[in-house]
Structure formats: structure tokens, C-alpha cells
N, C-alpha and C positions, 0 to 999 in steps of 0.2 A: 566100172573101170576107175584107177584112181588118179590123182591129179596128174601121175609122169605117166599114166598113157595117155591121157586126153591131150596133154602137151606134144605128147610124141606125134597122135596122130595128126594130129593139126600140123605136123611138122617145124615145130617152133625149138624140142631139143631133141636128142639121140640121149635114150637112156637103156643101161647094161650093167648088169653086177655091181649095182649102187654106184657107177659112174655114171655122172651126165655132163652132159655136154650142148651148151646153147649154139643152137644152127641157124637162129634168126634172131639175133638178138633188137632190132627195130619192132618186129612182130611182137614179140613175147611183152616187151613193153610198152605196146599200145593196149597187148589183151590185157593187163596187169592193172588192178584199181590205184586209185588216186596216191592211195598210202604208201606205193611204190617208191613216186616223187620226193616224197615227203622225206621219206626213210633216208633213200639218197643224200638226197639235199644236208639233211641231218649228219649222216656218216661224212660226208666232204667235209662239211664244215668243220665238226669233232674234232677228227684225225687228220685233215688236210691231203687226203690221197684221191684216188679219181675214182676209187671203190671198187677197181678190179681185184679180182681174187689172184694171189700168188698161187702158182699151181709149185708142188713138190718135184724135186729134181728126180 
């Protein structure tokens, strides 16, 4: 299985025709290693945004 069904199963996203979508997002970032933070932390700082993704109209 690969990483978007192990995610799915666990019920953390809904993934379909290369669309996903985070259903738990507190979950998914607790199973998610340290580097997550980091990244984060990183991107906020960079760019000054809160690192949510723009989704297309």
C-alpha cells in the first residue's frame, strides 16, 4: 500500500483522482515526524503566511 492509502486508511485524508484532501488535520500532524515543524516554522517565517495552501477557483 502506498503512503495515500496508509493515510487514507487511518482516516487522516480522502484521497481520489490525485485529489486530496486532509480530514484530520491535528491527527495527520502528530503522525508526521519532527521535520514537519521545522518546515513550517521555516515557510512562516520565509514568506509570512500561515502556510495554508490557496486552493484554485
Amino acid at each position: 500500500m502506498d503512503a495515500a492509502g496508509v493515510l487514507q486508511k487511518a482516516g487522516l485524508i480522502r484521497y481520489a483522482r490525485g485529489q486530496m484532501e486532509v480530514t484530520d488535520r491535528p491527527s495527520l500532524e502528530a503522525a508526521s515526524c519532527e521535520c514537519y515543524h521545522v518546515v513550517r516554522r521555516e515557510f512562516t517565517h520565509l514568506l509570512g503566511g500561515s502556510g495554508a495552501a490557496v486552493r484554485p477557483d
